[in-house]
C-alpha positions in Angstrom: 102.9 69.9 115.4 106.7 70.0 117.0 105.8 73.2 117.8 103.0 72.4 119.6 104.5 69.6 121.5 107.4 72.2 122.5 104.7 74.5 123.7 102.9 72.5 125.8 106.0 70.5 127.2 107.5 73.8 127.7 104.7 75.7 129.6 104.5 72.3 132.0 108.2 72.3 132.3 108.2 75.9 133.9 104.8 75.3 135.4 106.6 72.4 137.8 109.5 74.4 138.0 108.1 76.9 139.8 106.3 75.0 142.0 102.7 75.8 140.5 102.9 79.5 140.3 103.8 79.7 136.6 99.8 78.6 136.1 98.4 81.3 138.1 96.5 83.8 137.3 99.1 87.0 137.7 102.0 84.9 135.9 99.5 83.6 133.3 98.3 87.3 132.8 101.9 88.6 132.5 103.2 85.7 130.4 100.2 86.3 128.2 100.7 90.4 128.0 104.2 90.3 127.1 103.7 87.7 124.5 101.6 90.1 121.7 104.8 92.1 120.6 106.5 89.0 119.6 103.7 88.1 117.9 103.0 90.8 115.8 107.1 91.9 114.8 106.9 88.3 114.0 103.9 88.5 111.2 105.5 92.1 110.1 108.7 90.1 109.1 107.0 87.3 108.0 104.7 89.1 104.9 107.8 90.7 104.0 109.4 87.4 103.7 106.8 85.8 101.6 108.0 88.2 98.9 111.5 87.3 99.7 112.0 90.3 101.4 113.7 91.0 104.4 113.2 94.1 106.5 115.8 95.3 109.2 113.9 98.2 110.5 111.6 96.5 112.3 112.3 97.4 115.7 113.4 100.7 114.6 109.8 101.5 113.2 108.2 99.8 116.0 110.9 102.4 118.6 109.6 105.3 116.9 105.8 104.5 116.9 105.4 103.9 120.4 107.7 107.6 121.2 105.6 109.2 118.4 102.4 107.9 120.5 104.3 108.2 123.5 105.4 112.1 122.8 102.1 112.9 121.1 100.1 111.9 124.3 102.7 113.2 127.7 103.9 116.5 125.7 101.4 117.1 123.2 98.2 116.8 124.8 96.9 114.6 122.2 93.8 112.4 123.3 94.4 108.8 122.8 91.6 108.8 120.6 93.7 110.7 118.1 97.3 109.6 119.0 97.0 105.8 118.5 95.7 106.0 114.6 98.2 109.0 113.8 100.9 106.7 115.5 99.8 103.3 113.8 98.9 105.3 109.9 102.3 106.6 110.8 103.8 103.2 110.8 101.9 102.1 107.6 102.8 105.0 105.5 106.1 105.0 106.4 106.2 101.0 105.3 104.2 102.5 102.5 107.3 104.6 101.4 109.8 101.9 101.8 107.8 99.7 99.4 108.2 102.3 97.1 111.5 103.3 97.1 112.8 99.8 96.9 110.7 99.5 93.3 111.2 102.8 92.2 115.5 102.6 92.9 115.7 98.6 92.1 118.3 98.8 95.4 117.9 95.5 97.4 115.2 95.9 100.3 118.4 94.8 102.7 119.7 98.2 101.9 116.9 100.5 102.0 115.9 99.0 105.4 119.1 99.3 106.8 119.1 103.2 106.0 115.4 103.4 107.0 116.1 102.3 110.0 119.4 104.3 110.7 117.1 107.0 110.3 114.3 106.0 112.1 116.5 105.4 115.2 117.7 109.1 114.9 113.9 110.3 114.9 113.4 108.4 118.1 116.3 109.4 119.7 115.0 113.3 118.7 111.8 112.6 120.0 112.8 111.0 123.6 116.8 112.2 124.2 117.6 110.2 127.5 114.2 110.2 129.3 112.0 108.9 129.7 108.1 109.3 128.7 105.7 108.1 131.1 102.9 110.8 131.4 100.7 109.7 128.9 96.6 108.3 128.6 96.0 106.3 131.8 92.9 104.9 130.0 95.2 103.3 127.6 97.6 101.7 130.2 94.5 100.4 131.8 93.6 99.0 128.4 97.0 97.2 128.4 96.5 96.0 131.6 93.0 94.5 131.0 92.7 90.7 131.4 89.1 89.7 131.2 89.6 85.7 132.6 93.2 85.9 132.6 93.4 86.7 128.9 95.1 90.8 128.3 93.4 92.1 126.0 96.8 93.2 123.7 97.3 89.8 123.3 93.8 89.1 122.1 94.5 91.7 119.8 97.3 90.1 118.6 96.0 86.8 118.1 92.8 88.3 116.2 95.5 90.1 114.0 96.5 86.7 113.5 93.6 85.3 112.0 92.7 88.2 110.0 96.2 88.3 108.3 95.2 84.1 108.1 91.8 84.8 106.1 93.8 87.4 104.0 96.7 85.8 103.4 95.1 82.4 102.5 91.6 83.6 101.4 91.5 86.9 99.7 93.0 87.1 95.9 95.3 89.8 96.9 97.1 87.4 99.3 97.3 84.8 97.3 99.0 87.1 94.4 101.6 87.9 97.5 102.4 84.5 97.5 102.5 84.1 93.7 104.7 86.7 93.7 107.3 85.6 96.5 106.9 82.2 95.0 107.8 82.4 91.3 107.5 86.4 90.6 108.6 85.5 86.4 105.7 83.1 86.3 103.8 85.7 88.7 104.3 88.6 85.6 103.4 86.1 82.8 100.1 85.4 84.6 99.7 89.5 85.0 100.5 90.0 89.0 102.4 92.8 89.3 105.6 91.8 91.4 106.3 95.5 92.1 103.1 96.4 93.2 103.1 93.3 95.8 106.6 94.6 97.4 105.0 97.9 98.1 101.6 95.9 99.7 103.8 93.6 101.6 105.8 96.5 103.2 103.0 98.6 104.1 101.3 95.7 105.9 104.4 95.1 107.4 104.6 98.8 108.9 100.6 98.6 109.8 101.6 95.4 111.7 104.8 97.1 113.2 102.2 99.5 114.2 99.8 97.8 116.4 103.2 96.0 117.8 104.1 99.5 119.1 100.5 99.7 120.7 100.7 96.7 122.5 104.1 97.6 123.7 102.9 101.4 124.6 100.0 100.2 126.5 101.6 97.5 128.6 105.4 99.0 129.5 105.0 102.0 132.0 107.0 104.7 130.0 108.6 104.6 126.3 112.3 105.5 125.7 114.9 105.1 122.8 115.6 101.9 123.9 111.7 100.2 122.6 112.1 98.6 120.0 116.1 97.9 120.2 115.7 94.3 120.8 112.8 93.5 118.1 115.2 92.2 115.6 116.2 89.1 116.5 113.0 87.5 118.0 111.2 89.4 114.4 113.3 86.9 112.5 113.3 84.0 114.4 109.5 83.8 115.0 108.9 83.5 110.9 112.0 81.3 110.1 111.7 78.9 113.2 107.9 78.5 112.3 108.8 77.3 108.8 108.4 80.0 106.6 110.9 79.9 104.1 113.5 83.2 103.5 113.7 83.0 99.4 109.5 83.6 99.4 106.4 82.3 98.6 105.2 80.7 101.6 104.0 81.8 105.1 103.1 80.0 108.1 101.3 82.4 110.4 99.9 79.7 113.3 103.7 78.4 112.9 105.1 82.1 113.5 102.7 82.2 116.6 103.7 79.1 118.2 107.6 79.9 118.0 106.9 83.5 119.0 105.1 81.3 122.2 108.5 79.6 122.3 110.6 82.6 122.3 108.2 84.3 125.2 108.9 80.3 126.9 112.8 81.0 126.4 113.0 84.5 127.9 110.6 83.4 130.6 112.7 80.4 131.8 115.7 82.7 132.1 113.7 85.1 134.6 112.9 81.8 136.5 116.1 80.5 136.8 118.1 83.6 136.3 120.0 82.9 133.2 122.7 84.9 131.5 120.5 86.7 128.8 123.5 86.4 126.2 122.6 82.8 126.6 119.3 83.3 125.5 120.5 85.1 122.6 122.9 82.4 121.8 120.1 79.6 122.1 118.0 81.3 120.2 120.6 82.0 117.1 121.5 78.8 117.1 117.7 77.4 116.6 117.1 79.6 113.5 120.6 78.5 112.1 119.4 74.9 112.7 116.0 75.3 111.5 117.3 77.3 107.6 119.6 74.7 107.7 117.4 71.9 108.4 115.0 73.2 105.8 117.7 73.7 103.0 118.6 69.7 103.1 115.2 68.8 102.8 114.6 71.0 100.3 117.8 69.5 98.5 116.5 66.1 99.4 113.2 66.6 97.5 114.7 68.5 94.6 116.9 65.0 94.0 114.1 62.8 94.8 112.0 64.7 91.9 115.1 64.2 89.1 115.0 60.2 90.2 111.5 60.0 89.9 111.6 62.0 86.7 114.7 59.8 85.2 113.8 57.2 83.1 115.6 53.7 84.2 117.2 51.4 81.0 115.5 48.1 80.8 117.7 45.2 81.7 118.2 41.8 81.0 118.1 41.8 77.4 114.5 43.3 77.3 115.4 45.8 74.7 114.5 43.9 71.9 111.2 42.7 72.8 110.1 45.4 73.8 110.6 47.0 70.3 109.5 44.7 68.7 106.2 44.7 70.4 106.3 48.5 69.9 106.9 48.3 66.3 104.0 45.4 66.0 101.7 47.5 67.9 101.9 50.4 65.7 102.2 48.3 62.7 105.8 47.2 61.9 108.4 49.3 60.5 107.5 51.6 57.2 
């Protein structure tokens, strides 16, 4: 709900700021278009992190994708029939193989991300070199610039992600054992969930997310490069953590992670109206998601003490003691 407040307050805010032309239908179209990348890197952290996972290659992943789609349509020839799915099944079996190789080597997922994504920035960088790649399926540009009634259609795929990753996540058994598993993964093995097995499923729905992140951002910039993807990091992480999903696992929060990916999109469009330094942004930002696992650590602390007071038996006072064994004693029939 503070979320939602800060949405709509926000949106106004900016809307009178700009003297009404923040609700029109070009600035409503681009806010709108530009918003469905932060949504998705958002969800693709956020599954990892219900395992207690974290996963640094992100925008790396994401980079490559869109140059692999990018590269596979301009140089190849590649319909975009064919070039989207190998792109996006690229992305999902390469978040396939993390999963993997973070159960099969025990190394922390910190580590194996951070040298997945070392390399994954190399393959870009092979793929593009310094320029540029703009030549690619004009039917899929006008895809990303569709907008039936204001609405692009990359950011109604993003918000029907959403919901499907909702209904799974919530509804279907094998989301539920995700969260079991993040939550309390000895009790999860006792009960017969197989922790390992759920690190390899959240990572590889991570990298099909990452995926249709890289389609969004392919079909709405006008030319891919090695720099997509090299500012996904940040906002991947604060979308999940700011909408209250907790870093050591076992919950998610996926309308939560929307609505502060909304707020991040709010942030960066303020500093276009009023020409902010970006590193101010950055700042901002940063200091939000320290306040917010801050925040949520004393409360958690708060309610872990609260639970030991409730659970503490208090001494009787006044003398009481007596009485009240002797009625004990006369109520089970005096002493033997």
């Amino acid at each position: 709900m503070t979320l939602l407040c800060v949405v709509v307050i926000g949106y106004l805010a900016l809307g009178v700021a700009s003297s009404g032309s923040f609700f029109e239908g070009p600035s409503v179209r681009t806010f709108l278009q530009y918003l469905a990348t932060p949504i998705l890197i958002g969800l693709a952290q956020m599954v990892v992190l219900c395992v207690g996972q974290l996963n640094l290659a992100v925008g790396a992943l994401g980079g490559f994708t869109a140059c692999l789609m990018g590269v596979l349509m301009a140089d190849a020839g590649v319909p975009a029939a064919l070039a989207v799915p190998a792109g996006v099944l690229s992305a999902t079996l390469i978040g396939l193989l993390t999963g993997v190789f973070i159960v099969a080597t025990q190394i922390n997922g910190f580590i194996v991300t951070l040298g997945t994504m070392t390399i994954l920035l190399g393959a870009q960088y092979r793929l593009t070199g310094t320029r540029t790649v703009d030549g690619y399926s004009s039917t899929l540009r006008d895809l990303g610039r569709a907008a039936p009634l204001n609405l692009p259609l990359v950011f109604l795929v993003a918000l029907v992600t959403a919901v499907l990753l909702a209904a799974f996540l919530y509804r279907a058994t094998a989301g539920r054992r995700l969260l079991a598993a993040g939550g309390n993964p000895l009790a999860a093995r006792l009960s017969g969930i197989s922790t390992d097995r759920q690190t390899v499923l959240a990572h590889t729905l991570s990298g099909l997310l990452i995926g249709l992140a890289a389609l969004t951002a392919t079909a709405s910039l006008p030319g891919v490069n090695r720099s997509v993807g090299g500012d996904w990091l940040l906002p991947s992480f604060a979308a999940p953590i700011i909408g209250g999903v907790a870093l050591t696992g076992g919950s998610v929060a996926v309308l939560g992670t929307v609505l502060a990916a909304f707020v991040m999109r709010l942030i960066d469009a303020a500093r276009a109206e009023f020409s902010l330094d970006p590193s101010w942004v950055n700042f901002l930002i940063g200091l939000v998601m320290l306040g917010t696992v801050v925040g949520g650590r004393l409360h958690q602390g708060h309610l872990e003490r609260a639970g030991k007071n409730r659970r503490t038996p208090t001494a009787p006072t006044g003398g009481g003691t007596a009485p009240a064994a002797d009625s004990l004693l006369a109520g089970t029939g005096g002493a033997q």
